[in-house]
C-alpha positions in Angstrom: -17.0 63.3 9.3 -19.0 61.1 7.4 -20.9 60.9 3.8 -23.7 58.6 2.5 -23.4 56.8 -0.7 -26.4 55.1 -2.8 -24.9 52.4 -4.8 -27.1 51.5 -8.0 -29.9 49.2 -7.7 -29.0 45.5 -7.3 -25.6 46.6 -5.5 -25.8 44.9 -1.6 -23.4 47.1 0.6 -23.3 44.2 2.8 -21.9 41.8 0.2 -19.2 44.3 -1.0 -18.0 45.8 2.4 -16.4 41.6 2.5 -14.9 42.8 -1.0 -14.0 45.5 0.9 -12.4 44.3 3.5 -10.1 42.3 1.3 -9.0 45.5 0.4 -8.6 47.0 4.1 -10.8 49.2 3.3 -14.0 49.1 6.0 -17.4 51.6 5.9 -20.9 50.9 7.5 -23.9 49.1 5.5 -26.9 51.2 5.6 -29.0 48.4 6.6 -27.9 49.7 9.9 -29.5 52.6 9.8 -32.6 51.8 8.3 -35.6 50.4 10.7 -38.1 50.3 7.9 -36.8 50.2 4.5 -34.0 47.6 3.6 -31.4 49.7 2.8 -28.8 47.2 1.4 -27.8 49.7 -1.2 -26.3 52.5 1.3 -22.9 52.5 2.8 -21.4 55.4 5.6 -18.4 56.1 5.0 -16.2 58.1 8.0 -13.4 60.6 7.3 -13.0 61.3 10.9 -9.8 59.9 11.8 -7.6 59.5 8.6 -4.5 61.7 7.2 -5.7 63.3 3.4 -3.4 60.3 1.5 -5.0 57.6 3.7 -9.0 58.6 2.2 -7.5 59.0 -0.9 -6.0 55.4 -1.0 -9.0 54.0 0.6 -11.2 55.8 -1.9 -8.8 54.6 -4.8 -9.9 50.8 -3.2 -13.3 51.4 -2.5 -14.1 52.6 -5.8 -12.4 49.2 -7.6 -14.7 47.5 -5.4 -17.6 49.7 -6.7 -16.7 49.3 -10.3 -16.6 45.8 -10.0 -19.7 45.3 -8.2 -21.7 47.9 -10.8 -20.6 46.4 -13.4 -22.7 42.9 -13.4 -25.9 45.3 -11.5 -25.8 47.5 -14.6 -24.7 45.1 -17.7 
């Protein structure tokens, strides 16, 4: 139902899930989980309630949000 993903350091999940949603894509910062650790570089993402093509199309977004967000954290 759902997966966790670590983004690279100096990625904020809270900052690119408004990239995100610009897409219409939508997943959960993991600052939300976390009580004592920051955890601005986590993001849930749920499967639960979507037809196969519909997480494939939203990974296809998602990820071209990733790539462009990784790109200046890792350059």
């Amino acid at each position: 139902m759902f997966l966790w993903v670590t983004c690279p350091e100096g990625v904020n999940t809270n900052e690119l899930m408004l990239k995100a949603m610009e897409r219409k894509v939508l997943f959960v910062p993991g600052q939300d989980f976390f009580s004592n650790e920051p955890g601005q570089r986590y993001m849930r993402l749920n499967f639960s309630n979507a037809s196969g093509e519909q997480i494939r199309e939203g990974i296809r977004r998602l990820a071209d949000v990733c790539k462009a967000a990784v790109q200046p954290a890792i350059g």
